[in-house]
C-alpha positions in Angstrom: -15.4 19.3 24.0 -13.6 15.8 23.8 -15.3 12.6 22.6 -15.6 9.8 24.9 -14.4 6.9 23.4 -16.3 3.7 23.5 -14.4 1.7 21.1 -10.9 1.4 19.8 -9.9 1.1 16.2 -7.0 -0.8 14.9 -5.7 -1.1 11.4 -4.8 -4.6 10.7 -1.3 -4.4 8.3 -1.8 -2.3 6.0 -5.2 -3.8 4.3 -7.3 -0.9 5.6 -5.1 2.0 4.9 -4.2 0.5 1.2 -8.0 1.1 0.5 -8.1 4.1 2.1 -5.1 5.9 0.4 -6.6 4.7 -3.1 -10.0 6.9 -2.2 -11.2 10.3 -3.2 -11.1 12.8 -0.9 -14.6 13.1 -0.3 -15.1 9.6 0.8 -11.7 9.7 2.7 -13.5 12.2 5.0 -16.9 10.3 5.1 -14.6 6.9 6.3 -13.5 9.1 8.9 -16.3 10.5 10.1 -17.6 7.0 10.3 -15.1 5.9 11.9 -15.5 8.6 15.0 -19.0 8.1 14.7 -17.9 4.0 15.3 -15.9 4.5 18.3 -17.7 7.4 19.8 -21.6 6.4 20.2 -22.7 3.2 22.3 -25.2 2.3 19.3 -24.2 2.9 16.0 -26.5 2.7 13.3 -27.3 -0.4 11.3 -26.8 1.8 8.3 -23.2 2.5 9.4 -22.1 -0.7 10.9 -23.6 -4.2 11.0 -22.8 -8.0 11.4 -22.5 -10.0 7.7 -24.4 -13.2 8.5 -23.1 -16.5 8.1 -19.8 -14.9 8.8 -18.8 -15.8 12.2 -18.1 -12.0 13.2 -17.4 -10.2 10.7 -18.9 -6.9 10.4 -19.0 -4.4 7.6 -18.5 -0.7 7.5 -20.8 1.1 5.5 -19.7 4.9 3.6 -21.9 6.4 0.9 -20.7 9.0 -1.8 -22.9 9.9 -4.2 -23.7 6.7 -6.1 -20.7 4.9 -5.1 -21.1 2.5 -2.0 -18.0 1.9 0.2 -17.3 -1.3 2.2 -14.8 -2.7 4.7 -15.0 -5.7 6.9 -14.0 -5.4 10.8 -14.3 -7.7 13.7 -14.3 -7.7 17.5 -10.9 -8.3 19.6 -10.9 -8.2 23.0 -14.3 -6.8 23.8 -14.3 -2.8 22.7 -11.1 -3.3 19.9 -12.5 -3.4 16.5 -9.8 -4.9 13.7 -10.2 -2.9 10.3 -9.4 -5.3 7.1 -9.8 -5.4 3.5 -12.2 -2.5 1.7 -13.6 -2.3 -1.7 -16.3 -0.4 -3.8 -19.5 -2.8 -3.9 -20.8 -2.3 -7.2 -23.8 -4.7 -7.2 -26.6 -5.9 -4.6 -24.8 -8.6 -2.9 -21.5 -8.1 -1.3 -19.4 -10.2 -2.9 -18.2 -13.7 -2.0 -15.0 -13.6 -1.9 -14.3 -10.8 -0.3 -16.2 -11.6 2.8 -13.7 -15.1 2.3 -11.1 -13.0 2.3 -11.9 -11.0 5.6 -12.7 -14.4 7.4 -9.1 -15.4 6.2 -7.4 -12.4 7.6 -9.3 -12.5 10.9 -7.9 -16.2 11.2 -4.8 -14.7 10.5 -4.8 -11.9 13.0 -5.6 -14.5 15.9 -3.3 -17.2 14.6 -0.3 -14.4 15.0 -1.8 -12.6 18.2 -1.8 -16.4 19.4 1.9 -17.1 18.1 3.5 -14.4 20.1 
């Protein structure tokens, strides 16, 4: 049976798939399942996906392995068009600073060049 798809991924550059590449296998396959899971159901799961506050739309991507927690930042384009960015392993409670800076940076990016063209 196909999947309906709700949502549409996009890899921004190659931010995303840097990360990616640089995983194990294991969480490789558990980014992609999260990713189907993203752009296949009409409410994904806080645990899965959720807006950062204070971020002016960024959202983060959520993968467990084992004791190893998985991030990457995304944001809306266009309605249904979600924009992958930077990942990273978070290794303490609070996701750190200046990688949520560094999202917000590349989203500005993203629109100043989608505006340029």
């Amino acid at each position: 049976m196909d999947k309906i798809f709700v949502r549409e991924i996009f890899y921004y550059k190659r931010y995303y798939l840097d990360f990616f590449e640089s995983l194990r296998p294991d969480v490789k396959a558990k980014f992609n399942w999260t990713l189907g899971l993203i752009a296949t159901v009409s409410r994904v799961p806080v645990k899965f996906f959720k807006h950062i506050e204070d971020s002016d739309g960024i959202y983060e991507i959520r993968v467990e392995a084992g004791n190893n927690i998985f991030r990457v930042f995304s944001f809306f384009d266009e309605g249904q068009l979600i924009v992958l960015l930077n990942g990273f392993q978070k290794k303490s409670q609070k996701t750190p600073k200046k990688e949520i800076e560094r999202a917000v940076k590349l989203k500005k990016q993203y629109f100043d060049e989608k505006e340029s063209k």
